[in-house]
N, C-alpha and C positions, 0 to 999 in steps of 0.2 A: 905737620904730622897728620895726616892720612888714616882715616880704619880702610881697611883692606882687607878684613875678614870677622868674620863670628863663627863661634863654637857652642854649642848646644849641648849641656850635659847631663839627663837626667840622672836622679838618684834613688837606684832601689839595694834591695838588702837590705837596709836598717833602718828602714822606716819606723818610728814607734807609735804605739795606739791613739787615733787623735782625741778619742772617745765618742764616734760618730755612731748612729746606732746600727748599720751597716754592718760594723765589726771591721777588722782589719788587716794585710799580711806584710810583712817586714818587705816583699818584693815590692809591694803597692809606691808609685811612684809620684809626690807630692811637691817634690821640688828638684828644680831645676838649676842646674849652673849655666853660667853666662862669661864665656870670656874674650872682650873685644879685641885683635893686634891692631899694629899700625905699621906702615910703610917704613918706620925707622926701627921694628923692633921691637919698642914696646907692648907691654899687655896690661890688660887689667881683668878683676874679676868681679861677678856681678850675680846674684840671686833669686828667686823668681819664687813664692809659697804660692805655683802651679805646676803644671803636669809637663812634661817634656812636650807631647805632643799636642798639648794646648799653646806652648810657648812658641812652638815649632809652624804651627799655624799661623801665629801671629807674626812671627819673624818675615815668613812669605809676604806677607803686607810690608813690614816695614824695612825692610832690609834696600831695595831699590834708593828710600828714603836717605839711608844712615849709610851706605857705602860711597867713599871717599870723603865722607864728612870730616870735619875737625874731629882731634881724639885728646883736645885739649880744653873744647868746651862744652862743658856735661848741661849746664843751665841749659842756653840757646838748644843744643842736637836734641833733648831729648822733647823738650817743648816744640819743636820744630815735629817729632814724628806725632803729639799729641794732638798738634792741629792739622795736621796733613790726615790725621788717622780719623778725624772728626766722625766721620759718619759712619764708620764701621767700630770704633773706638770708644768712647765716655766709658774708661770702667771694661771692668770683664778681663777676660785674656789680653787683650789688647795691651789692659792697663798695666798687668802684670809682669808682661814681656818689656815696657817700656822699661819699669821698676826696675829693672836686672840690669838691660842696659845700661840703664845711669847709672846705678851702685856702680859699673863697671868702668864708666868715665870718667867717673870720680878718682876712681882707684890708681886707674892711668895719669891723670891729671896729677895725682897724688906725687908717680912717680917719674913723672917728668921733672916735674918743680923738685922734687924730691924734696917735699913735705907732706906731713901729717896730712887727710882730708879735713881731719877739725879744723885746723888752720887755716885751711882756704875753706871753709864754711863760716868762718868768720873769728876763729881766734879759740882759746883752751880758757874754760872755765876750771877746770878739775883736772887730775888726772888718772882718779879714779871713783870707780861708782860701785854701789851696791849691786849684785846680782839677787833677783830671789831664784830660786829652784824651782821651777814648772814640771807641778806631777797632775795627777788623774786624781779624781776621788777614789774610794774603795771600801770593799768592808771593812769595818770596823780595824779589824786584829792586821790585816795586810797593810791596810794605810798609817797602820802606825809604826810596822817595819819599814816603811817605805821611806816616812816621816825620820824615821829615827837613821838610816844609809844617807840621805840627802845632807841631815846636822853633819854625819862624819867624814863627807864632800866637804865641810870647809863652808855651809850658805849658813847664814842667820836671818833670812826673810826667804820664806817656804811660799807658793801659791799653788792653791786645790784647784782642780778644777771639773765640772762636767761630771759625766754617772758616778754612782747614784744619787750626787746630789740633786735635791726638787723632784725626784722621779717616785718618789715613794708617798711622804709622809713629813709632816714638821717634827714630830719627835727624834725620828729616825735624821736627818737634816741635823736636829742640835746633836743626837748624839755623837754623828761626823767630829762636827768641830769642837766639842767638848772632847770628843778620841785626841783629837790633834793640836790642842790647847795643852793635855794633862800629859801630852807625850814630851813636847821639844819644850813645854815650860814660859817663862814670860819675858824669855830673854831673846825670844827667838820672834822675827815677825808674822804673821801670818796672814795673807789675801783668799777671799774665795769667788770663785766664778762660775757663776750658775752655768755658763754655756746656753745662754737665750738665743743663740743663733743656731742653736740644731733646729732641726726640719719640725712644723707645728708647733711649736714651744708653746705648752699649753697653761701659760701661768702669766697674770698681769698686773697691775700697780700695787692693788690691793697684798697679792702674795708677794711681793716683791718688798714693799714696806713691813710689813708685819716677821720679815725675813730679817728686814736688815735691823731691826729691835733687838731681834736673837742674837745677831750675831755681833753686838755692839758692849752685849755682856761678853762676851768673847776677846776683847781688844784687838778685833777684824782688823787692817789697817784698810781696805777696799771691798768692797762688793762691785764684783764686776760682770757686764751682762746679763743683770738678773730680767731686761725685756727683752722681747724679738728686738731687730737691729732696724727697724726700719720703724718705730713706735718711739717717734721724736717728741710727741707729746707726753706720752708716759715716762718718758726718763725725764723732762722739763720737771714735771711733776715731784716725781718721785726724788729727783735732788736736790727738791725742794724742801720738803720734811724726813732726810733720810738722815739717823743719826752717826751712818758710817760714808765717809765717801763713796760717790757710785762711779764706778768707771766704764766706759764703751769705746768707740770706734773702729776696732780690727779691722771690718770688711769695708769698713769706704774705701773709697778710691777716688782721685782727683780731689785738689784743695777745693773748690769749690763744693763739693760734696760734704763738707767739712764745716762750710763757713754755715749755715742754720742751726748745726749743734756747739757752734761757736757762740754766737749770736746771741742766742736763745739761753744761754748757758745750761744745756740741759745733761751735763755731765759733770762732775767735779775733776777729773782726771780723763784725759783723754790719750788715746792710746793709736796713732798710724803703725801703721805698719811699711817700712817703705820696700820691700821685696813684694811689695801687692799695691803699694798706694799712690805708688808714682816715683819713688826713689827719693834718694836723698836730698831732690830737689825740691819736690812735693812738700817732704816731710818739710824741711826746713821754713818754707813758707809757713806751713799749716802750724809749725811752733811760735815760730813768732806773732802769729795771729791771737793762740791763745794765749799765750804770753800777759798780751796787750789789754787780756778780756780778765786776767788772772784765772784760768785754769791751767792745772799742771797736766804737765805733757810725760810720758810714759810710755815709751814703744815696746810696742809688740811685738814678739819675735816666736813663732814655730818656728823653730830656725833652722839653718844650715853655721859653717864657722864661719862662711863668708857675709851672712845675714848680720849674726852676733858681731861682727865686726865692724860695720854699717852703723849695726845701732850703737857699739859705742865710741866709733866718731863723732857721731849724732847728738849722742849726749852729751859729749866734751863743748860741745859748742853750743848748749842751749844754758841759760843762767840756772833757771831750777829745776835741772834734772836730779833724780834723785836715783832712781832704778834701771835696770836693764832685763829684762827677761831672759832667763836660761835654762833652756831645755834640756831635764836632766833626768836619767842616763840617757845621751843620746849620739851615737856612733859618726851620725854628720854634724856635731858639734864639735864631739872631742877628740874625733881620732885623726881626721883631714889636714891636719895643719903639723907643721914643723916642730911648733912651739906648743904645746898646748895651753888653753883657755881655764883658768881654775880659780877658783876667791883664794886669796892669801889667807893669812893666819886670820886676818880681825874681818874677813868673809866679805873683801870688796876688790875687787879687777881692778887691775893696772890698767889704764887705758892706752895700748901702743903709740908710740911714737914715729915710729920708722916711718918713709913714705909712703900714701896711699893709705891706704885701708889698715897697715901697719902689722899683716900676717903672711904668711907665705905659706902655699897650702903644698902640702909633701905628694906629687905625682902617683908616687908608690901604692901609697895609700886611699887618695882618690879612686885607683883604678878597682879596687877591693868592690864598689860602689858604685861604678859606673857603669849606666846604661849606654845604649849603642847613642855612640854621638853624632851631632848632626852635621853640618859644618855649610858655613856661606862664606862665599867669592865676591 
């Protein structure tokens, strides 16, 4: 089985606010679809958390690479464009566009064997997991509406994130999460994320600790990115004496990028993302590494339904997963797919069964959403 073509799908219309301080527009295009064929027919799909025309760049590289490859082996092809890509590659677009690909090999592979991806990633621990609901911070009165539509969604682990938290004031900060403790109650969980990787993030170990005290009277269940992404020392540090878990890694890319804050243990909970970090094959190494070091692994997802899909294959297949990330209300999570994605009654995801990636995304509806596609021969 043969690839003999890729499709390039960006996605605008419903982008939602990432909370960058830029500001943002629903057309704004953030992510990209990926869908490999093959010479028998088959397809698969695959995700990318960058720009169609970032992706699109990178495909021009790799594409030479990956055409008439196997569509059966996602491990080998995609490590195969990672070292070929060496020098233009470590990270970036590059890594991003590989990410998609493989999600997308995977998916294929899925449904050749016509099995689950969990299963060929090594076997079903669960077969399902906890969603939290990924919203934005906000004032007071709005993030407690917000807080309170998300509970009636069906989630029981809520995570904040980015303005106005850290942008003001500590008092203003507890008053956030004391809004959002006295809203959903003690039943319900609750993560906050500073968003230390917006641009200058002007706050360091000292506010970062003195933060996570506050929020530990809260029953935080993570503090997440409370340092810039690149202050390996500082999170060493600071999860060291922090009386809530601290979580990182979104923006890495490649396991190796991974393996110092592995090492090191300078995270309690660690977070890839594999629609940016190398795919599901990246991810999978980079779990069983922490694994091995006991830190919990926890994927990232700004997602699309094919992302969320990804991670929870992902997680079926790692022993102590616990969560999944879900980007809510968000139109390329919930509206693209056949079946929709939703927490059941006791507020946890079935993890698909079917082959591949275990969703099938409704054409119709995609097109709602689709930027001009690209296509390779």
């Amino acid at each position: 089985m043969k690839i003999v073509e890729l499709e390039l799908t960006p996605l605008i219309g419903g982008t939602v606010d990432g909370g960058w301080p830029q500001g943002h527009e629903p057309q704004e295009n953030l992510h990209t679809l990926v869908e490999v064929r093959t010479d028998e027919g088959l397809s698969g799909w695959g995700s990318c958390f960058t720009s169609g025309a970032l992706v699109a760049g990178a495909v021009e590289l790799l594409w030479p690479l990956l055409k008439g490859e196997s569509g059966v082996e996602p491990e080998r092809v995609s490590e195969k464009l990672r070292q070929s890509a060496f020098w233009q590659g470590r990270g970036g677009a590059v890594e991003h566009a590989i990410s998609g690909i493989d999600i997308a090999l995977w998916d294929l592979m899925g449904r050749a064997c016509g099995q689950p991806v969990s299963r060929l990633l090594g076997g079903n621990y669960r077969d399902r997991i906890k969603p939290y609901g990924s919203i934005l911070f906000d004032e007071p009165a709005p993030l407690a509406r917000m807080l309170e539509s998300v509970v009636e969604r069906g989630f029981r682990a809520i995570k904040m994130g980015w303005r106005p938290f850290g942008r003001r004031d500590r008092k203003f900060d507890e008053l956030l999460v004391r809004t959002a403790r006295q809203t959903v109650g003690d039943k319900v969980e609750l993560m906050v994320d500073a968003g230390g990787s917006e641009q200058f993030w002007p706050h360091g170990t000292n506010w970062a600790r003195e933060t996570a005290k506050m929020l530990a009277g809260y029953d935080i269940t993570w503090f997440e990115e409370p340092l810039p992404p690149d202050d390996l020392a500082g999170y060493t540090e600071l999860t060291r004496v922090s009386p809530v878990p601290i979580a990182g890694g979104e923006v890495l890319t490649r396991r190796q990028s991974f393996q110092p804050w592995i090492e090191r243990r300078a995270v309690d909970i660690l977070q890839p993302d594999c629609t940016k970090n190398g795919g599901l094959s990246e991810s999978r190494r980079i779990a069983w590494s922490a694994f091995d070091h006991n830190i919990q692994i926890v994927p990232h997802g700004w997602n699309t339904a094919v992302g969320l899909a990804a991670d929870l294959q992902f997680a079926a297949a790692i022993p102590v997963a616990r969560y999944v990330e879900f980007l809510t209300p968000c139109a390329y999570v919930e509206h693209l797919t056949t079946e929709p994605l939703a927490p059941d009654a006791d507020g946890f995801l079935k993890i698909p069964d079917s082959p591949g990636l275990g969703i099938e995304l409704d054409r119709d509806k995609l097109a709602r959403f689709a930027g001009e596609a690209k296509r390779y021969r």
